[in-house]
Short mmCIF file of the C-alpha atoms (twelve columns), coordinates in Angstrom:
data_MODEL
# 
_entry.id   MODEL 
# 
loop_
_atom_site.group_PDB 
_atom_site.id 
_atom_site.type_symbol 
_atom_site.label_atom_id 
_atom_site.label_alt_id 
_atom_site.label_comp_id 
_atom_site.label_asym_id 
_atom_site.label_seq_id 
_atom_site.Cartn_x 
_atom_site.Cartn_y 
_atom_site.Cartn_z 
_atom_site.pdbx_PDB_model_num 
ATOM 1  C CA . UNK A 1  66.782 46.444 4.696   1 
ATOM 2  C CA . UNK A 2  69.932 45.559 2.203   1 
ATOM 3  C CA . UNK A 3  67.792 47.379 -0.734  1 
ATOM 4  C CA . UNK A 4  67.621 50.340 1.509   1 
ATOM 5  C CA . UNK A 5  71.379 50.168 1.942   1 
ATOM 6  C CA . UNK A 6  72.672 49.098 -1.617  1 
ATOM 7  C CA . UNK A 7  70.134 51.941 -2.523  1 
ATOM 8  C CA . UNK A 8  71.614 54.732 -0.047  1 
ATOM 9  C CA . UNK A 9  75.147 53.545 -1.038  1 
ATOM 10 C CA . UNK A 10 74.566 54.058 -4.268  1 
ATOM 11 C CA . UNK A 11 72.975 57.478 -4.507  1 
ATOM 12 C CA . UNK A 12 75.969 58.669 -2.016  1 
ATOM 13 C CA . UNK A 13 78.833 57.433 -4.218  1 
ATOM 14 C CA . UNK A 14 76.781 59.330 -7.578  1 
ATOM 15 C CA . UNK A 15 76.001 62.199 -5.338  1 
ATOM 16 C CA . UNK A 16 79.816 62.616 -4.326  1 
ATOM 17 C CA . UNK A 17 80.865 62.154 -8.082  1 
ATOM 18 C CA . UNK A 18 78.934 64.685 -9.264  1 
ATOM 19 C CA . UNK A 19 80.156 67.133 -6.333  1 
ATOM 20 C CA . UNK A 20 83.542 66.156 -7.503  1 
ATOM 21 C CA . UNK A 21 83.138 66.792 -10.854 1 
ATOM 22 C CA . UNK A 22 81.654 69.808 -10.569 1 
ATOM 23 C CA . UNK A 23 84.267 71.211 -7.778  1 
ATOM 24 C CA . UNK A 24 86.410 70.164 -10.731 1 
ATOM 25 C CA . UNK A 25 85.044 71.640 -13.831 1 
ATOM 26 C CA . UNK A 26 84.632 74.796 -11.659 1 
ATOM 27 C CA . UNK A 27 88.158 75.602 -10.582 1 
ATOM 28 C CA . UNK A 28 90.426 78.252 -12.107 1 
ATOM 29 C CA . UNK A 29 91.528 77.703 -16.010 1 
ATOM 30 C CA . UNK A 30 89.184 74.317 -15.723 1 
ATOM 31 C CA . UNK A 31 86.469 73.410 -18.104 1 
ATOM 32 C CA . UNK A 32 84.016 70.562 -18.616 1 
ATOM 33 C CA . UNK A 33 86.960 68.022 -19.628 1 
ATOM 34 C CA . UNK A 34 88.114 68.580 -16.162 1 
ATOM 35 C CA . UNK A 35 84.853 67.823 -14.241 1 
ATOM 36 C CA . UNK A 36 84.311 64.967 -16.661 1 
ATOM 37 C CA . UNK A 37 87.583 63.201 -15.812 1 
ATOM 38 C CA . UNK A 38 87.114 64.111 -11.916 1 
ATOM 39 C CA . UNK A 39 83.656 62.541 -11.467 1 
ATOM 40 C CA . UNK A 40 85.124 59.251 -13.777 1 
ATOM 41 C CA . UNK A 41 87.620 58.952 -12.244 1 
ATOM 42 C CA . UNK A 42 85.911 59.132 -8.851  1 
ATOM 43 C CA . UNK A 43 83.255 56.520 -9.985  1 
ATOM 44 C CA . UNK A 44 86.503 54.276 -11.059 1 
ATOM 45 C CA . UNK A 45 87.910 54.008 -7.820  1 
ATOM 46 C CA . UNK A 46 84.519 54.026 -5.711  1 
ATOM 47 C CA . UNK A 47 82.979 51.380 -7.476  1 
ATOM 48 C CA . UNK A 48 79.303 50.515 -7.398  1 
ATOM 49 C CA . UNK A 49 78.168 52.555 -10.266 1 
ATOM 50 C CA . UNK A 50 77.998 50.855 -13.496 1 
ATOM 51 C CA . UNK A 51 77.213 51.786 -17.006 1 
ATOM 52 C CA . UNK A 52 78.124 55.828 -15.493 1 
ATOM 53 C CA . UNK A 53 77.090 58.675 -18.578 1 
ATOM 54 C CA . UNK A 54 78.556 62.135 -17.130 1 
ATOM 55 C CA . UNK A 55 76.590 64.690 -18.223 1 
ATOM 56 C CA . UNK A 56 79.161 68.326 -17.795 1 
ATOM 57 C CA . UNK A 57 78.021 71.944 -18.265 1 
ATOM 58 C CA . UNK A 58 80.627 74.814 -17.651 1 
ATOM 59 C CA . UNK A 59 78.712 78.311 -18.379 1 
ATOM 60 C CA . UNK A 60 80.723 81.962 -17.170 1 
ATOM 61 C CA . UNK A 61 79.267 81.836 -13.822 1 
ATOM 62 C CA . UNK A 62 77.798 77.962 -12.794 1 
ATOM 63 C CA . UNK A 63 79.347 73.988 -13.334 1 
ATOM 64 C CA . UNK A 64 76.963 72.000 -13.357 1 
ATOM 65 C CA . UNK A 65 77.278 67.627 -13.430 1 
ATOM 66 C CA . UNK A 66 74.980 64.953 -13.610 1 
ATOM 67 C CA . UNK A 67 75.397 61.381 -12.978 1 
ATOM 68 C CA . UNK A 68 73.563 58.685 -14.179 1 
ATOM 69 C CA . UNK A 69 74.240 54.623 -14.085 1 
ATOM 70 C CA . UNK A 70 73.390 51.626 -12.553 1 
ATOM 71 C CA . UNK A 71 73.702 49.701 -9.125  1 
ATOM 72 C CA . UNK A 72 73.083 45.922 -8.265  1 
ATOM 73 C CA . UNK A 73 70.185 45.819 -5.959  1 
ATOM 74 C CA . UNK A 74 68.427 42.639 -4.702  1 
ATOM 75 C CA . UNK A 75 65.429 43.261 -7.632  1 
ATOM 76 C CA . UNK A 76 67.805 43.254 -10.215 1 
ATOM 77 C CA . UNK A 77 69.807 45.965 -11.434 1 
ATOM 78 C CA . UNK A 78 68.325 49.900 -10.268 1 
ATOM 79 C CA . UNK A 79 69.065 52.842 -11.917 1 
ATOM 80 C CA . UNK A 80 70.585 55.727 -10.075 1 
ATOM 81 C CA . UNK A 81 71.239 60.194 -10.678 1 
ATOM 82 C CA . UNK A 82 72.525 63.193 -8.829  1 
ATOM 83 C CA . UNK A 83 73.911 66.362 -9.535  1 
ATOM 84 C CA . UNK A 84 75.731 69.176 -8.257  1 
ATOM 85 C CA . UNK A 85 75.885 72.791 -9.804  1 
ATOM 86 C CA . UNK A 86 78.655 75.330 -8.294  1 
ATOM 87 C CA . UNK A 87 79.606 78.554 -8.841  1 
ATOM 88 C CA . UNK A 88 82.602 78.852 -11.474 1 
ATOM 89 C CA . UNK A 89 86.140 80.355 -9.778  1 
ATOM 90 C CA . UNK A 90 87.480 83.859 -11.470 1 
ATOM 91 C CA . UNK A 91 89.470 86.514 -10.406 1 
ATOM 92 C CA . UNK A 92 87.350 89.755 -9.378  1 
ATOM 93 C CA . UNK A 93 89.307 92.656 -9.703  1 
# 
């Protein structure tokens, strides 16, 4: 029963990072710098995630982040992913 939760814990804190990030990297004037810093900076204060890579892809129309670490669980340390792809802001005239 704690795996389960350490486990679920874990995959919502990546999953939210990468949302964030992306959100980020997709907003007006943004670009993959952006959604990098976002989804670090969200692991930074949300803990839990260790050894993070951030993984950022801004094309004309989609933002795309993945997250990747590790997580303490009671077998040792687990690893851990998610992503999030969004649609990139613009003006439409």
């Amino acid at each position: 029963m704690v795996q389960l939760a350490l486990s679920a814990h874990a995959n919502a804190v990546a999953q939210a990072a990468a949302d964030h990030g992306a959100e980020a990297a997709a907003s007006l004037g943004a670009g993959p710098e952006e959604g990098q810093s976002a989804a670090q900076d969200f692991l930074q204060l949300a803990g839990q995630i260790d050894e993070p890579t951030i993984e950022v892809e801004r094309t004309p129309v989609r933002a795309s982040v993945i997250v990747r670490g590790t997580y303490p669980s009671v077998f040792g340390r687990l690893e851990v992913a998610a992503s999030a792809s969004v649609p990139v802001e613009r003006v439409v005239p």
